[in-house]
Phi, psi and omega in degrees: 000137184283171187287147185277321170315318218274024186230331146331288209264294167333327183266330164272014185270320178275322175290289201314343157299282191322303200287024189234006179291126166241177198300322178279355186262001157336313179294320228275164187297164176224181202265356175301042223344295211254034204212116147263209197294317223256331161296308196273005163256337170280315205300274277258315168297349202268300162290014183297286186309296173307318169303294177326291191332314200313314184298331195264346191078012166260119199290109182239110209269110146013133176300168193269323186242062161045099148046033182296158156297089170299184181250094215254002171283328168284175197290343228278348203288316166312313160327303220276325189289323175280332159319282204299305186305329160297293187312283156005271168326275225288309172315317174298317200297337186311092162319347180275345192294313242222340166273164201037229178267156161190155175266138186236093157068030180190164181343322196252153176262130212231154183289136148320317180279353174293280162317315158328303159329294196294305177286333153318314187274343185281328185309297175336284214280314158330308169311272180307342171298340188291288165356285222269336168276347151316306207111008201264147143274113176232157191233158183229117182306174180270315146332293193303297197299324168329274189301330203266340188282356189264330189288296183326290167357297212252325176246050178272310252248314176291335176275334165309283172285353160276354175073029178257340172239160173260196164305137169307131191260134188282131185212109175354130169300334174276011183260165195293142186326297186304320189289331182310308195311302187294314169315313186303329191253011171098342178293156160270098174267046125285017187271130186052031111346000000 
């Protein structure tokens, strides 16, 4: 089991992006291909709720109607993303979290530290998709990226063939832990550079 803080620290990493979204950076694209800004703040919102459940060992099965387009011109949708991402984070800190099985918002039971993986890299890589269409420089300590690059490691090839990740983008061994981290998940970490 990872130091349970590191999902912690992932998540205030993704608020403080967030809370740096201005109204208008909504349209712009990310490095997340088929996600600009205001799509890829509904996908976190829309699995958000499912993530948290996961920690508690409760199946919170996804709204039924797929990834609608919230309505993101008031301020209110930050609040409510940095709430639910917080909540997320505090559920995950539970060392009990990361034990045994759990559902992340369907049927089948997944090792718990497996999905735990997953919601770091999803606060992570989500995080830097933000970041990086935003304008923000943001940094991930080496712990965190340490682990998440060991985590990515064991479930890309699944992420893959599940359409969650793209093809790997090839990235030097000698390059900093977070571009390795992104190449494993399909990202270009020069993207809008």
């Amino acid at each position: 089991m990872p130091d349970v803080r590191l999902v912690t620290r992932a998540a205030s990493a993704l608020t403080g992006i967030v809370d740096e979204i201005k109204p208008d950076q909504l349209d712009n694209p990310t490095p997340c291909g088929e996600y600009d800004v205001r799509k890829l703040v509904n996908h976190l919102l829309f699995w958000g709720p499912s993530l948290e459940g996961a920690a508690r060992k409760e199946t919170v099965p996804p709204p039924a109607d797929a990834e609608s387009e919230l309505d993101l011109t008031g301020g209110d949708w930050s609040a409510a993303l940095r709430a639910l991402v917080e909540a997320v984070a505090t559920a995950w800190a539970r060392p009990e979290a990361w034990q045994g099985g759990t559902h992340m918002g369907g049927p089948t039971e997944l090792p718990a530290s497996l999905v735990g993986g997953m919601v770091i890299g999803e606060l992570v890589v989500h995080g830097w998709d933000l970041a990086r269409a935003t304008g923000q420089d943001r940094s991930w300590d080496d712990e965190l990226l340490g682990y998440l690059h060991e985590e990515v490691g064991r479930f890309a090839e699944q992420g893959r063939a599940m359409g969650v990740f793209g093809p790997e983008v090839p990235v030097p061994d000698s390059a900093p832990m977070l571009d390795r981290v992104l190449g494993l998940t399909g990202r270009d970490p020069g993207w809008g550079r």
